[in-house]
PyMOL commands that place a pseudoatom at each C-alpha (Angstrom):
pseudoatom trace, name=CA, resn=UNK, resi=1, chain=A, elem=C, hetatm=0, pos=[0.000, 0.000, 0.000]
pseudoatom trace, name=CA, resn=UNK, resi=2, chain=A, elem=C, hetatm=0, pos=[2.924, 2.487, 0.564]
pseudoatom trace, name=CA, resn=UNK, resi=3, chain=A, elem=C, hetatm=0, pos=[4.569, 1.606, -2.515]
pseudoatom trace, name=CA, resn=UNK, resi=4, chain=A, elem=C, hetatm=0, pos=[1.125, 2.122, -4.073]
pseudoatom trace, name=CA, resn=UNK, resi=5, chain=A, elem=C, hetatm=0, pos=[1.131, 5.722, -2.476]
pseudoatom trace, name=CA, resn=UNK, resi=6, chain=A, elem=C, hetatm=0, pos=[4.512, 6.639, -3.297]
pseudoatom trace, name=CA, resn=UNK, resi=7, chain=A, elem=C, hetatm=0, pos=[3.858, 6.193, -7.046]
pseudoatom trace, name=CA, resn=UNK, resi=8, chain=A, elem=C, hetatm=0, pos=[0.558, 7.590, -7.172]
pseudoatom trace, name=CA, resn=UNK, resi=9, chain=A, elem=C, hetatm=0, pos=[2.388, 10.818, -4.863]
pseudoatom trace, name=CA, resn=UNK, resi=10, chain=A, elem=C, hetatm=0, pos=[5.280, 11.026, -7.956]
pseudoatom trace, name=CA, resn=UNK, resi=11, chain=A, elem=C, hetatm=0, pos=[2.517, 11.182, -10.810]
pseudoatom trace, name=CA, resn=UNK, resi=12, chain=A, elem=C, hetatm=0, pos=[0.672, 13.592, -9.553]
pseudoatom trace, name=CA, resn=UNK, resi=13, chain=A, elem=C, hetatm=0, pos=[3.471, 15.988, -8.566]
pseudoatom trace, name=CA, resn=UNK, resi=14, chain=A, elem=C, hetatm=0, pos=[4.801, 15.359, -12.345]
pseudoatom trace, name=CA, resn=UNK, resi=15, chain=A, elem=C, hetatm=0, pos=[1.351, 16.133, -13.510]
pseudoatom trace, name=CA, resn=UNK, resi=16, chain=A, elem=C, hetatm=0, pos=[1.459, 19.516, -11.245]
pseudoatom trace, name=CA, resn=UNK, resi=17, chain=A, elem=C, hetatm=0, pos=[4.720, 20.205, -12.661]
pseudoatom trace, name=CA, resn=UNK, resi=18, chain=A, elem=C, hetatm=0, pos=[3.601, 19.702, -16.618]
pseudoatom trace, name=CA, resn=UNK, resi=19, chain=A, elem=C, hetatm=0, pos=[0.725, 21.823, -15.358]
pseudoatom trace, name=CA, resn=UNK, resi=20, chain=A, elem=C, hetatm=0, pos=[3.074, 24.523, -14.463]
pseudoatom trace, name=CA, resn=UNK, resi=21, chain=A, elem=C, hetatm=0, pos=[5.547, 24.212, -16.479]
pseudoatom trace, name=CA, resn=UNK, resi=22, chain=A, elem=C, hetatm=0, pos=[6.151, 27.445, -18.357]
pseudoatom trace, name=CA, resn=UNK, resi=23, chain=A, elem=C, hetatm=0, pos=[8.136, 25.185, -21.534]
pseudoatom trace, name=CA, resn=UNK, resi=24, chain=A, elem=C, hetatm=0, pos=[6.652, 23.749, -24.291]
pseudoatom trace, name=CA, resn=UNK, resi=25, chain=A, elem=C, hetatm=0, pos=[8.316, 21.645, -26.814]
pseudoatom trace, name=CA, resn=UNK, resi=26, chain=A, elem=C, hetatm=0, pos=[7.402, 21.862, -30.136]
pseudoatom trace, name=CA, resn=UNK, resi=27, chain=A, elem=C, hetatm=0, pos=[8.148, 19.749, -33.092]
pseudoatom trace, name=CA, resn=UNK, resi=28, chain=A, elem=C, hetatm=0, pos=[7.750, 18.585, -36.856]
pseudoatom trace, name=CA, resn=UNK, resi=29, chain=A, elem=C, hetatm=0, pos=[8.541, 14.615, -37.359]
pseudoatom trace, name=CA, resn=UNK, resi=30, chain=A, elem=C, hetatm=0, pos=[8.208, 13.031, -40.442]
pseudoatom trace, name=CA, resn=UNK, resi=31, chain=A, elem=C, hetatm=0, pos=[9.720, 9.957, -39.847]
pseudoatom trace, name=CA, resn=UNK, resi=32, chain=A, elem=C, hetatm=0, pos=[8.702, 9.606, -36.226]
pseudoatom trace, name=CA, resn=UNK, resi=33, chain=A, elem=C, hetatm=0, pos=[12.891, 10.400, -35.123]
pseudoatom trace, name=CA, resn=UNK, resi=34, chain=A, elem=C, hetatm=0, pos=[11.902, 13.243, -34.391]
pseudoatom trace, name=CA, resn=UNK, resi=35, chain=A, elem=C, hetatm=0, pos=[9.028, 12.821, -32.139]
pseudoatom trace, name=CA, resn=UNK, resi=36, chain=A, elem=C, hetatm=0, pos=[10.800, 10.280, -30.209]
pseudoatom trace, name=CA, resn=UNK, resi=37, chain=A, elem=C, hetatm=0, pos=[13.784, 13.048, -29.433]
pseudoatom trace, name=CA, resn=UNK, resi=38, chain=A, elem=C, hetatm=0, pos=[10.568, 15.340, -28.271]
pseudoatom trace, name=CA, resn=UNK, resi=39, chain=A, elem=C, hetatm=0, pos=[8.537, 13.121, -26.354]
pseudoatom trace, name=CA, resn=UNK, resi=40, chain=A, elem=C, hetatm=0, pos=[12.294, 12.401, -24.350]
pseudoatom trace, name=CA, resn=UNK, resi=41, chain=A, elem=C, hetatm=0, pos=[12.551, 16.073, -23.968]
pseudoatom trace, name=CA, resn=UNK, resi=42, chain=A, elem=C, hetatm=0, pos=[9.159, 16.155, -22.433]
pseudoatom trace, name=CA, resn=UNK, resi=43, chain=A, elem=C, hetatm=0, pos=[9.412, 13.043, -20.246]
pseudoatom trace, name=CA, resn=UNK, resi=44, chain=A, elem=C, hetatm=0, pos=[13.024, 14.994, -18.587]
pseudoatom trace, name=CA, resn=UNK, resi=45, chain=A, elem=C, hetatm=0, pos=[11.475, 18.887, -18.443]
pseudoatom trace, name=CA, resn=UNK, resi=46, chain=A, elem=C, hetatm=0, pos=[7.837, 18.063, -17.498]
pseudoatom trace, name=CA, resn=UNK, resi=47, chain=A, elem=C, hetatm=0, pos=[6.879, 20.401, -20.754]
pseudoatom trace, name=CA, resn=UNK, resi=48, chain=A, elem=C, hetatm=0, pos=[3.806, 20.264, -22.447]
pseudoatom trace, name=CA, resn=UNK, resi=49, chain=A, elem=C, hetatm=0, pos=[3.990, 19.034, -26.343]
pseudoatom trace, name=CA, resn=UNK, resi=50, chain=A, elem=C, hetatm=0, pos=[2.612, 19.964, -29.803]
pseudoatom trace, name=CA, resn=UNK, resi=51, chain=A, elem=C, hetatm=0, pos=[3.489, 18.359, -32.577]
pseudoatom trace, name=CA, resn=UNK, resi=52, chain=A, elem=C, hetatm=0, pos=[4.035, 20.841, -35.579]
pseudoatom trace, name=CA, resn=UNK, resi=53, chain=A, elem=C, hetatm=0, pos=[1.816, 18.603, -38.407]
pseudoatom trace, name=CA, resn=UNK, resi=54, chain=A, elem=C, hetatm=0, pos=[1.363, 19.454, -42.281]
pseudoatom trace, name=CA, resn=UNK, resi=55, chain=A, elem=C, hetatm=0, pos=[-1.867, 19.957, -43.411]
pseudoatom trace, name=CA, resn=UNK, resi=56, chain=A, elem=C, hetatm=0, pos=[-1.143, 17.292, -46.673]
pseudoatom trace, name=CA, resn=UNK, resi=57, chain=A, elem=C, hetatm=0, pos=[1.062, 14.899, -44.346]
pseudoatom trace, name=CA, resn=UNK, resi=58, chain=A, elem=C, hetatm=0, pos=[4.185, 14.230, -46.173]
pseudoatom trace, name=CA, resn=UNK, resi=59, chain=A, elem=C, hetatm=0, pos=[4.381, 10.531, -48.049]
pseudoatom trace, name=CA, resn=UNK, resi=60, chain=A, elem=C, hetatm=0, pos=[7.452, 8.029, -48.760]
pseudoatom trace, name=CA, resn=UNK, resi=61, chain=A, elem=C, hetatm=0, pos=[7.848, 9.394, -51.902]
pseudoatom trace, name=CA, resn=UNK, resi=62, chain=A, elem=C, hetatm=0, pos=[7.603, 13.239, -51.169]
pseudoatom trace, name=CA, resn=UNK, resi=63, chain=A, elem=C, hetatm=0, pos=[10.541, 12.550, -48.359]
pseudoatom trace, name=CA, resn=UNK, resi=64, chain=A, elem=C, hetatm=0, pos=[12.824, 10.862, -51.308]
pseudoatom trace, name=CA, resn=UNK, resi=65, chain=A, elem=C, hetatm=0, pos=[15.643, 13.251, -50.808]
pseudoatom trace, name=CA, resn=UNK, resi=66, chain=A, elem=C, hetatm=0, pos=[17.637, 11.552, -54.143]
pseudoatom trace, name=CA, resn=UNK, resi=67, chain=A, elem=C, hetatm=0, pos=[14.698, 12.612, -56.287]
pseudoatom trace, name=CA, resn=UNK, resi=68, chain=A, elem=C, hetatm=0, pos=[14.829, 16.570, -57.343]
pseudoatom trace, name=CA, resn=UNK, resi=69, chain=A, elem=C, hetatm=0, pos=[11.071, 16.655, -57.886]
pseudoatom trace, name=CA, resn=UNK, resi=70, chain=A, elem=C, hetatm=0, pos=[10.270, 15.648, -55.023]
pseudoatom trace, name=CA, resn=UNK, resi=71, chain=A, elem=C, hetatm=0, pos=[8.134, 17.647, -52.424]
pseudoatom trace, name=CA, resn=UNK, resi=72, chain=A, elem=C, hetatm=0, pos=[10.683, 17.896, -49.848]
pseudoatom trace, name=CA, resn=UNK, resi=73, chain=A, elem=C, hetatm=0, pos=[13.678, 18.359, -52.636]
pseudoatom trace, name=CA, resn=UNK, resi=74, chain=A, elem=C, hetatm=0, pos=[11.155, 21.235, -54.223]
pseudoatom trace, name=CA, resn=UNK, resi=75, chain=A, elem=C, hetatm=0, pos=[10.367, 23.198, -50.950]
pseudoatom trace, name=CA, resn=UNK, resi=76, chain=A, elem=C, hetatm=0, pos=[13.446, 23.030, -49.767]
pseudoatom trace, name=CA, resn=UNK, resi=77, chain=A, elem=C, hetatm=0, pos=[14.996, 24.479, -52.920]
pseudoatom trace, name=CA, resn=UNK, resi=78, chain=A, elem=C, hetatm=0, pos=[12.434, 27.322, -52.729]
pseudoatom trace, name=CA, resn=UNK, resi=79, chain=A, elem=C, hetatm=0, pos=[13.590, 29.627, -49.991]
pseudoatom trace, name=CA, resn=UNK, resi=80, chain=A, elem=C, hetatm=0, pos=[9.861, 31.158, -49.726]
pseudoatom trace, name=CA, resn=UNK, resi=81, chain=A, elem=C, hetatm=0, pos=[8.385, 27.618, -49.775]
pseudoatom trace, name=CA, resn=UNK, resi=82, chain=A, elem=C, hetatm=0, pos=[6.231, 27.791, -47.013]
pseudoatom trace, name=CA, resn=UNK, resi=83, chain=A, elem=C, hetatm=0, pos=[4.016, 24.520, -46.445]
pseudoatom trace, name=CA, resn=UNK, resi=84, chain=A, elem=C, hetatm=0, pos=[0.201, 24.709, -45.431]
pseudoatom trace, name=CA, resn=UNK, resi=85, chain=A, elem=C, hetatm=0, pos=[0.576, 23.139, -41.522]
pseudoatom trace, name=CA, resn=UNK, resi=86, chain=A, elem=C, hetatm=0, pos=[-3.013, 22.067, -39.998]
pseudoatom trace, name=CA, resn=UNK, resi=87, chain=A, elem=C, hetatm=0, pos=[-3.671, 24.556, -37.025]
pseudoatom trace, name=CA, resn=UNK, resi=88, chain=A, elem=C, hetatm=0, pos=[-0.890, 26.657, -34.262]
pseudoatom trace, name=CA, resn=UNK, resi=89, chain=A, elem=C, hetatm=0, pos=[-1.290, 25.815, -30.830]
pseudoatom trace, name=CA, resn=UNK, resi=90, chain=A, elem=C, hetatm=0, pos=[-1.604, 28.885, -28.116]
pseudoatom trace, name=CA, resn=UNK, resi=91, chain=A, elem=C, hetatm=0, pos=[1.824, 29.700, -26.876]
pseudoatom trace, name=CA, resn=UNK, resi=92, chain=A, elem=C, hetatm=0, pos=[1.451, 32.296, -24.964]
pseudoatom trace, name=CA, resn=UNK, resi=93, chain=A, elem=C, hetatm=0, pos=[1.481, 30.898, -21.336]
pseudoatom trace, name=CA, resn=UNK, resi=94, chain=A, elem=C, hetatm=0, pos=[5.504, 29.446, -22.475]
pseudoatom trace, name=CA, resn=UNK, resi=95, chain=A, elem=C, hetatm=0, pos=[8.324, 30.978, -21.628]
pseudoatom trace, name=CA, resn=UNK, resi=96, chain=A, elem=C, hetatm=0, pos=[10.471, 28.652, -22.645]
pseudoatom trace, name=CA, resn=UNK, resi=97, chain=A, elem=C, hetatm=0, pos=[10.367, 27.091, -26.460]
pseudoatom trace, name=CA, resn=UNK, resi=98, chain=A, elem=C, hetatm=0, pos=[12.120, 23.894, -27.976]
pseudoatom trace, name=CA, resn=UNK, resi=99, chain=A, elem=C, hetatm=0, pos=[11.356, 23.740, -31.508]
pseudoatom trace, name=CA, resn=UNK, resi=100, chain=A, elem=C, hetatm=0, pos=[12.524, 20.619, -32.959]
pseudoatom trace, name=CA, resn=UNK, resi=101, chain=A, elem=C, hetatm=0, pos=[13.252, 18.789, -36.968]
pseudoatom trace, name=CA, resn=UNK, resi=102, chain=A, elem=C, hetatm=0, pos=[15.162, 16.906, -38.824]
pseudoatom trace, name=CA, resn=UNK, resi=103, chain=A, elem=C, hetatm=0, pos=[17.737, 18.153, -40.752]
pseudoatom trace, name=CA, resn=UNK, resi=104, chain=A, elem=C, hetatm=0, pos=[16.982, 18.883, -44.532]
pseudoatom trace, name=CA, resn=UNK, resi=105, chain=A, elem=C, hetatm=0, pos=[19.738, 20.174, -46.924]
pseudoatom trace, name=CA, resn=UNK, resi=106, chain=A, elem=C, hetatm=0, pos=[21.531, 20.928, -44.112]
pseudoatom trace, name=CA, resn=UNK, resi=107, chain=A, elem=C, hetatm=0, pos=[18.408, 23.339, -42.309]
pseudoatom trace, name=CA, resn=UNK, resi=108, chain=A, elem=C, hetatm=0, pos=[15.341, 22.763, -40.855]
pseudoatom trace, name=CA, resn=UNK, resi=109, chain=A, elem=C, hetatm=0, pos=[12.582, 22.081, -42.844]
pseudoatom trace, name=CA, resn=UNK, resi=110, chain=A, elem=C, hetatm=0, pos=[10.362, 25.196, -44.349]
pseudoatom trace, name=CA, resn=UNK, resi=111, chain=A, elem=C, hetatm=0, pos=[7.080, 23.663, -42.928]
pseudoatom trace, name=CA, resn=UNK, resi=112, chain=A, elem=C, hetatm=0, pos=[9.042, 24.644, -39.233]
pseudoatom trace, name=CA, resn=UNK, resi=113, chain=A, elem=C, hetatm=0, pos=[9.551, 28.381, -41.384]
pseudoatom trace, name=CA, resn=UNK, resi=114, chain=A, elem=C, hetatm=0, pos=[5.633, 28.145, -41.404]
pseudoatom trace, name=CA, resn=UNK, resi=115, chain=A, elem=C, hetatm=0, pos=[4.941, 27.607, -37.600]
pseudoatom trace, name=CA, resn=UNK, resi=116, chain=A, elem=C, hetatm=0, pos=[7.261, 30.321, -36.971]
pseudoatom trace, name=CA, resn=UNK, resi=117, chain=A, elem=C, hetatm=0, pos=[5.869, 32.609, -39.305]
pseudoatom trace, name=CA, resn=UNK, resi=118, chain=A, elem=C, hetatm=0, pos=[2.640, 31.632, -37.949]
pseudoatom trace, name=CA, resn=UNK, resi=119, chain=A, elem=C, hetatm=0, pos=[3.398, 32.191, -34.226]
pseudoatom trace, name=CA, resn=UNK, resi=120, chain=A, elem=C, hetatm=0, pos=[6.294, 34.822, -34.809]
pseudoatom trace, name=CA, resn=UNK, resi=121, chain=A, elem=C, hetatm=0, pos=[4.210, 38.006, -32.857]
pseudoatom trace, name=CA, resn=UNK, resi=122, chain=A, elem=C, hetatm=0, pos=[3.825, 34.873, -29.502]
pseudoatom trace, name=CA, resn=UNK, resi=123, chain=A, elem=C, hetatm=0, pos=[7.531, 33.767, -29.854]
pseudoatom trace, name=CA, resn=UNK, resi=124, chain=A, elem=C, hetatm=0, pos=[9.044, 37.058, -29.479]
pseudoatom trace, name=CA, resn=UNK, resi=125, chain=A, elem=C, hetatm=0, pos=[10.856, 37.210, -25.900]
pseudoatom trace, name=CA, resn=UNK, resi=126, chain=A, elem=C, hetatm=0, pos=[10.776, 33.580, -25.586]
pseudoatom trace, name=CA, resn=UNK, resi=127, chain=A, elem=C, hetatm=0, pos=[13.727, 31.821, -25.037]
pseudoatom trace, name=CA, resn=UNK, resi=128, chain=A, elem=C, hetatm=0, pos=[13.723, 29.276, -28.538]
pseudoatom trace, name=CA, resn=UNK, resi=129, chain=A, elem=C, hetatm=0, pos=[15.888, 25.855, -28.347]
pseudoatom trace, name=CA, resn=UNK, resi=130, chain=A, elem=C, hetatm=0, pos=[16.378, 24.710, -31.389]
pseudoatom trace, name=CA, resn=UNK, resi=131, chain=A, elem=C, hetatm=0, pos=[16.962, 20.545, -31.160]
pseudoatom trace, name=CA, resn=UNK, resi=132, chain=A, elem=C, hetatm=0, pos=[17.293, 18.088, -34.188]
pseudoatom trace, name=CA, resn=UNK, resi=133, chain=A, elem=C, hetatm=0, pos=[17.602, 14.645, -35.125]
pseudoatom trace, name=CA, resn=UNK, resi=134, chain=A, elem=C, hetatm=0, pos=[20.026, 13.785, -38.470]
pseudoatom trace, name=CA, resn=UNK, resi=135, chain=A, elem=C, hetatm=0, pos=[22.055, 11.244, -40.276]
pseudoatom trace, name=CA, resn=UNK, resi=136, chain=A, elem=C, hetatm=0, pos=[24.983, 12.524, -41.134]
pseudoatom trace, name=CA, resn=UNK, resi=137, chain=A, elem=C, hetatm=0, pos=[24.638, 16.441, -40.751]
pseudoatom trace, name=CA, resn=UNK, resi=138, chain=A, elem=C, hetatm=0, pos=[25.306, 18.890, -37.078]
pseudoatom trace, name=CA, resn=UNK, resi=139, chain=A, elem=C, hetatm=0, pos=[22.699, 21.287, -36.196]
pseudoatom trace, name=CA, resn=UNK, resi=140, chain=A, elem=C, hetatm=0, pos=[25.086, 24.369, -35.941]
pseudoatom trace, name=CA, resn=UNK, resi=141, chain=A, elem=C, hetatm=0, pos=[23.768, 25.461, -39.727]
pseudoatom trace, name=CA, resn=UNK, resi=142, chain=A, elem=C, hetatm=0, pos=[20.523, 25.129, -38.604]
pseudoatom trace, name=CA, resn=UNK, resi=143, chain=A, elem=C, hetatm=0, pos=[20.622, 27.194, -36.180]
pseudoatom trace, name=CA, resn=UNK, resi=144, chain=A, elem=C, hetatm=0, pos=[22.635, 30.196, -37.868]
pseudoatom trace, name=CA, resn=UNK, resi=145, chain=A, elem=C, hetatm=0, pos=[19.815, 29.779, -40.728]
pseudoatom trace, name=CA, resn=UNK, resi=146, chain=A, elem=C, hetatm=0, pos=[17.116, 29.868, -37.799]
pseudoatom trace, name=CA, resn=UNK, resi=147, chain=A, elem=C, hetatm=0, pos=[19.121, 32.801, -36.418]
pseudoatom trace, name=CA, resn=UNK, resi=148, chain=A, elem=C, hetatm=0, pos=[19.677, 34.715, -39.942]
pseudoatom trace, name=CA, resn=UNK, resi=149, chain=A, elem=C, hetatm=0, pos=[16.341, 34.113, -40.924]
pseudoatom trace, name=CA, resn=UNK, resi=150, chain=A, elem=C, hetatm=0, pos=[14.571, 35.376, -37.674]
pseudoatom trace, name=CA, resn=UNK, resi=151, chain=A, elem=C, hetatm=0, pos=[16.940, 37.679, -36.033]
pseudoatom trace, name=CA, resn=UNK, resi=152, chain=A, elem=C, hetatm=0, pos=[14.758, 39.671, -33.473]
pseudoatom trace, name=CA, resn=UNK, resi=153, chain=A, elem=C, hetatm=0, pos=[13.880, 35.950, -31.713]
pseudoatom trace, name=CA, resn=UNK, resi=154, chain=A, elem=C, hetatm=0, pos=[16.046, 35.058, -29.194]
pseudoatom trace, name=CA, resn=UNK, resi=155, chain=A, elem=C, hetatm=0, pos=[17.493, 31.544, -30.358]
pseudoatom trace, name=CA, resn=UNK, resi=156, chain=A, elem=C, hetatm=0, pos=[19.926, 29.855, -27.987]
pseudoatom trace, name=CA, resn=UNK, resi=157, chain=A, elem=C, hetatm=0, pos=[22.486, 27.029, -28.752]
pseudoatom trace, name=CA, resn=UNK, resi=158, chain=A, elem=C, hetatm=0, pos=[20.743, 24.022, -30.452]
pseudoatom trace, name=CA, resn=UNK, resi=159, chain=A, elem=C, hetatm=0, pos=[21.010, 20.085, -29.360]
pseudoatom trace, name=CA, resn=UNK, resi=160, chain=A, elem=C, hetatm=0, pos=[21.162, 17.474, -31.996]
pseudoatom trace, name=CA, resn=UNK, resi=161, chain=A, elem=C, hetatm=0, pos=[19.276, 14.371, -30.211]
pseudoatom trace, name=CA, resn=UNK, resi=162, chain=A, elem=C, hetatm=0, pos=[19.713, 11.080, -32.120]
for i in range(1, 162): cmd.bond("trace and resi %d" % i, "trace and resi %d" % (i + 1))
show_as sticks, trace
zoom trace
């Protein structure tokens, strides 16, 4: 019975804490790497989670990096490419903001430049942690793009997470 109370006393002081928490991690998978590095980050900061999801979900074939016509090879070749995502969550209550992708080309993907685009007048003042997963590329370029791109958000060091 007290090892019965003890666990039910740890839940509900983790659920206070995700209640509380003022993070929120953020994320666009579309492999499922990526949500696994997210739902980690939650399960160690108590955040809450939204997963960043395009509104025509991405297939096999538009992810074929090797072929130039693909949809993935197209947006990301088109700077302004900025990919229809289903609906923004509220973030106004966060403080704190990991936004998280896999690298593409090098970058994040432009469907994460349409969540921030979409959210950019809540993000401003947040503190923004960039994390990624990869297979062969560092998320130092990512970040600099992320930086470049939005300059008056205040990005911190990223974390690659595979």
């Amino acid at each position: 019975m007290k090892k019965i109370l003890t666990t039910l006393s740890i839940v509900m002081l983790s659920l206070i804490a995700a209640a509380e928490s003022k993070t929120i991690v953020v994320y666009f998978s579309a492999t499922g790497t990526t949500k696994a590095a997210a739902q980690k980050l939650v399960k160690e900061t108590g955040a809450s989670l939204w997963e960043i999801e395009a509104a025509e979900p991405y297939t096999a074939a538009d992810l074929d990096w090797r072929n130039k016509k693909s949809r993935s090879s197209v947006e990301m070749q088109d700077e302004e490419a900025r990919p229809t995502i289903k609906q923004c969550t509220d973030i106004t209550p966060y403080e704190t903001v990991y936004v998280g992708f896999p690298i593409w080309w090098g970058i994040c993907p432009r469907i994460i430049n349409s969540w921030i685009d979409n959210n950019l007048s809540q993000l401003e003042g947040k503190k923004l942690i960039p994390f990624a997963t990869s297979g062969s590329s560092g998320i130092e370029p990512a970040v600099e793009y992320l930086k470049k791109t939005y300059p008056d958000l205040k990005w911190q060091k990223g974390k690659l997470m595979n």
